[in-house]
C-alpha positions in Angstrom: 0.0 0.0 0.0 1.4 3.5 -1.4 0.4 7.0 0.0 0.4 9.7 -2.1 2.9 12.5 -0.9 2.8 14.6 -4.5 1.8 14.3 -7.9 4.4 15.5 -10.7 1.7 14.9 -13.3 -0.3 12.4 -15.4 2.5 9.9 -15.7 4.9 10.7 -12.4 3.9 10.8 -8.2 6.2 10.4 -5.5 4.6 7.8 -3.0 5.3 6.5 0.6 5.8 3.0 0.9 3.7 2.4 4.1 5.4 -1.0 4.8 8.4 0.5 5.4 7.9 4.1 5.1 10.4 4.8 2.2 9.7 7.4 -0.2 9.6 6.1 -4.1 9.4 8.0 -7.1 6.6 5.6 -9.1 6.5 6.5 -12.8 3.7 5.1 -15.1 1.1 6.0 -17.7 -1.3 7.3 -16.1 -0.1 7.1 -11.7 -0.3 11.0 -11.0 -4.0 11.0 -13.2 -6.8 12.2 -11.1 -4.6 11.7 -7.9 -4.1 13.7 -4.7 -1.5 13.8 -1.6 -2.6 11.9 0.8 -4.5 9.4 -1.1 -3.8 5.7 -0.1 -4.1 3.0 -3.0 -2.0 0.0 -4.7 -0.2 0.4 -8.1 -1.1 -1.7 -10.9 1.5 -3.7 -12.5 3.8 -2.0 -15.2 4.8 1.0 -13.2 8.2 1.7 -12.3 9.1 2.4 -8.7 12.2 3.6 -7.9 13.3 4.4 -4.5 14.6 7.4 -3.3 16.8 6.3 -0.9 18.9 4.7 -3.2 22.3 6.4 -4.2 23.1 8.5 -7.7 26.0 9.9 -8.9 24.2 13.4 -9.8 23.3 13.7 -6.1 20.3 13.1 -4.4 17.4 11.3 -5.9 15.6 13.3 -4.1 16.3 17.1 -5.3 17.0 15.5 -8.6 13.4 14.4 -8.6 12.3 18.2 -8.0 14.5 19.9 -10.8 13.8 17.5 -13.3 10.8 18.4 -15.5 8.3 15.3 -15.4 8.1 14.7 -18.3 11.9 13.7 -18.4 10.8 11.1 -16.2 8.2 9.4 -18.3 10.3 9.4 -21.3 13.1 7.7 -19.2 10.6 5.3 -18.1 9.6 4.4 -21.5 13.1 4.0 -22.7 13.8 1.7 -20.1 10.2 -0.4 -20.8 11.4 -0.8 -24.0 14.7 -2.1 -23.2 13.0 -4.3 -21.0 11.0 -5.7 -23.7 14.5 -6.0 -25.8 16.9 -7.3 -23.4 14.6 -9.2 -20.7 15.6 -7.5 -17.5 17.1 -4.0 -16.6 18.0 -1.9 -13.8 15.7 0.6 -13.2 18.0 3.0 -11.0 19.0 4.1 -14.0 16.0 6.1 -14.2 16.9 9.1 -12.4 20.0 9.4 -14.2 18.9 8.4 -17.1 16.2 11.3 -17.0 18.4 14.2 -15.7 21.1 13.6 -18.6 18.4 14.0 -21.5 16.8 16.9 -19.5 19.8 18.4 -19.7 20.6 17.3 -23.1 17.3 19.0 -23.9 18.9 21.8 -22.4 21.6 22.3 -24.2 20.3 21.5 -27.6 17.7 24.1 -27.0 20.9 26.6 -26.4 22.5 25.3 -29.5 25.3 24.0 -27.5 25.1 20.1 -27.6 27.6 17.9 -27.3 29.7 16.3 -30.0 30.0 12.6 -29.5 33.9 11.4 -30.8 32.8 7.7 -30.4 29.8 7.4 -31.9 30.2 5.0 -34.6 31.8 3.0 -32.0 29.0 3.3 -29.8 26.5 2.2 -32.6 28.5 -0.6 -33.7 30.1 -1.8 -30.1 26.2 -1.1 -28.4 23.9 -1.9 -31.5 20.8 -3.0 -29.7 21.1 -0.2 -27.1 21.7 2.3 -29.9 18.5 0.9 -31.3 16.7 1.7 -28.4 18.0 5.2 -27.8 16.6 6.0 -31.2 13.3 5.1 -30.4 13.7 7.2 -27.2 14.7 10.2 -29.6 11.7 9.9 -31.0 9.5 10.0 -28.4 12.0 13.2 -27.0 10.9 14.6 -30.0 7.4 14.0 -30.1 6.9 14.9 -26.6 9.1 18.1 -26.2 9.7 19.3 -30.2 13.4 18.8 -29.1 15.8 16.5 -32.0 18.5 14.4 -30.5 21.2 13.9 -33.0 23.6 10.5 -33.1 25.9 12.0 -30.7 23.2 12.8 -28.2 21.7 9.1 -28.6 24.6 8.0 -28.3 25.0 8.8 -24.5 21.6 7.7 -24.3 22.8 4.1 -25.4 25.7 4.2 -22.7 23.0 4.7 -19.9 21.1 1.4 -21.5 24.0 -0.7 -22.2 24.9 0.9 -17.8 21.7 -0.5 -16.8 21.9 -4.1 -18.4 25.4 -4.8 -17.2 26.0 -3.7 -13.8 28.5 -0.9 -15.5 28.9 2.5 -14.5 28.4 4.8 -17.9 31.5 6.2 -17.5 33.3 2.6 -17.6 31.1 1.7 -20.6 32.0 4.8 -22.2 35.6 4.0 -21.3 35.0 0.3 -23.2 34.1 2.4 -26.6 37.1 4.3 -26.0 39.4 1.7 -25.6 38.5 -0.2 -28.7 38.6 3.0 -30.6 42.2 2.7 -29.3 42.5 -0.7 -30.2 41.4 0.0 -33.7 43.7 3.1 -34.1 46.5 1.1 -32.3 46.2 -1.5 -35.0 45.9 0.8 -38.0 48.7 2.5 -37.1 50.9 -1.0 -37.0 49.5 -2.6 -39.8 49.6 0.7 -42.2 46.0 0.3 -43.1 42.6 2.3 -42.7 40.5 -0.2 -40.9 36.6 -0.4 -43.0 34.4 0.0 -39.8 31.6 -1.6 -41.3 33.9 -5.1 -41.8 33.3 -8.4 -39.9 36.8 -8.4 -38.8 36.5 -5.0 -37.3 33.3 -5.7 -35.3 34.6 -9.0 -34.8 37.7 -7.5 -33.0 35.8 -4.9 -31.3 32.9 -7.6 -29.9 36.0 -10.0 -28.1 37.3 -6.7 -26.4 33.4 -5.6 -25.4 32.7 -9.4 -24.1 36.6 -9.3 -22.6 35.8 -6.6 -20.8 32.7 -8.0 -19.3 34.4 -11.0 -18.4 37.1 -8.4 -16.3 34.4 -6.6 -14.6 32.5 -9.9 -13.6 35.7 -11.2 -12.8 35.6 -14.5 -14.8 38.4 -16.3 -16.8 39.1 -18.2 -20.1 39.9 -21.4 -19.7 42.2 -21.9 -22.8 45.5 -20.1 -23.3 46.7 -19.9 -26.6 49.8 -17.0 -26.0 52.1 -19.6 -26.9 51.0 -20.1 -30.1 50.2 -16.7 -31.0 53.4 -15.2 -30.1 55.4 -17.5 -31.5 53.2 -17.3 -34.9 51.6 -13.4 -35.0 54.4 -11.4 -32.6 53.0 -8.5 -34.4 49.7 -8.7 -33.3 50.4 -10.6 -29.9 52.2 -7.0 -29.0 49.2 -5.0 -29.7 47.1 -7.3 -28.0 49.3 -6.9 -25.3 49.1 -3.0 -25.2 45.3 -3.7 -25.8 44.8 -5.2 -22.6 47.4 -3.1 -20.5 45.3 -0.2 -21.2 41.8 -2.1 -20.4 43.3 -3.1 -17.4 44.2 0.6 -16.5 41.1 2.0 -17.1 38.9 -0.3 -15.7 41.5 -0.5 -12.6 41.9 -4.1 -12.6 44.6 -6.4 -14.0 43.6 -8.4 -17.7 44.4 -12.1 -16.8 47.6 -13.1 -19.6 45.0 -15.9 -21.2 43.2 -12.9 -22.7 46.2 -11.6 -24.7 46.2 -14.5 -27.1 42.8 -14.4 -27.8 42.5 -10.9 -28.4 46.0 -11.5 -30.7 44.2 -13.7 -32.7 41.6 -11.2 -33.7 43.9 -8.7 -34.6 45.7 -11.0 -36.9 42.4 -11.3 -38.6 42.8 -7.6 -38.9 46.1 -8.0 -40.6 45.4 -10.7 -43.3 41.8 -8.6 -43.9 42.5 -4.9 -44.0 46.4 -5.8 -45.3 45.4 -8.3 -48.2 45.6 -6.6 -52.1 42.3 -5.6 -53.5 
């Protein structure tokens, strides 16, 4: 049983939990219609309830909640419904976040000041199904609020998603596209070739460092170790791999287990005999 402590509007209250007297922010089509504070009923199923209590890098859910127009809110909600309906599960406190950074975007596309995005086609590539999504979500910014997101905007959008399905701070996911765009550069530059982004080797290579990554962070290992092989056969490309994984390791603050190197090396030697190989 909720009681209603204030409506934001049609789609957004905040509500007290009376069974344990925690204040939720409960986002729905529809929860804040015809309501008033005070007003004690149950939620139907579909709504999101996030609880304020619960920490966020922006600050406090709580004044968050207050600055950020409603309407911010519902879109975030929807984005997240239909990532639920894509990916199975998510992790709603991503809501809040989720709803200040496109208020804000809103913000500063409105001022003609928004942000360029460097990685984008990494993004879209590295995060296609959660690049997906954000572009529905652009639409339904744009329907709702007459403000256009462009690639670059959706493309922080898509870092929140891919945040909320893999227990990954933006930031670090952000730091994943990075570090494959690092990758890629690393190997162009050794291999004296422009890689074709829109090759299978290329999204090949940059899929084994997204799931390598994932493997660091959940801190699970490969069971094979083929650096033997691959240095004595590719040294080229078991050195970048090496490099490769130094740096993942540095910016996700945790050491690459050496299995990894050969695997990755392997990949990038793809990258040689594809990108290197006369038209």
């Amino acid at each position: 049983m909720y009681r209603i402590t204030k409506v934001l509007n049609h789609n957004a209250t905040l509500a007290q939990n009376l069974d344990d007297g925690q204040e939720n922010l409960v986002v729905g089509k529809g929860v804040g219609f015809g309501k008033k504070p005070g007003q004690r009923l149950e939620f139907a199923s579909g709504v999101t309830v996030y609880q304020l209590s619960q920490k966020c890098d922006r600050g406090d859910p709580r004044d968050l909640v207050k600055r950020i127009d409603p309407v911010y809110l519902s879109i975030a909600n929807s984005i997240l419904l239909r990532a639920k309906e894509v990916f199975g599960s998510v992790d709603t406190s991503i809501l809040i976040p989720m709803a200040d950074h496109i208020a804000f975007a809103a913000q500063r596309i409105r001022k003609h000041s928004a942000l360029s995005n460097p990685l984008t086609s990494d993004i879209r590539a590295l995060f296609a199904q959660e690049f997906a999504v954000a572009r529905e979500g652009g639409r339904m910014i744009e329907q709702q609020t007459g403000v256009h997101f462009s690639d670059d905007e959706l493309g922080y959008i898509a870092l929140h998603i891919h945040s909320a399905l893999e227990s990954m701070q933006v930031s670090q996911a952000m730091q994943t596209a990075r570090i494959i765009r690092e990758c890629v550069d690393l190997v162009q530059r050794a291999a004296g070739v422009s890689i074709d982004l829109s090759s299978l080797s290329y999204n090949r290579l940059m899929s084994h460092i997204k799931f390598m990554a994932a493997r660091l962070l959940k801190g699970e290992r490969l069971q094979m170790d083929v650096n033997r092989i691959m240095r004595d056969t590719c040294p080229k490309a078991f050195d970048i791999a090496a490099e490769v994984c130094a740096q993942l390791g540095r910016t996700l603050g945790q050491p690459v287990d050496e299995a990894e190197i050969g695997y990755l090396a392997m990949h990038v030697a793809r990258v040689f005999e594809t990108e290197a190989a006369p038209a």
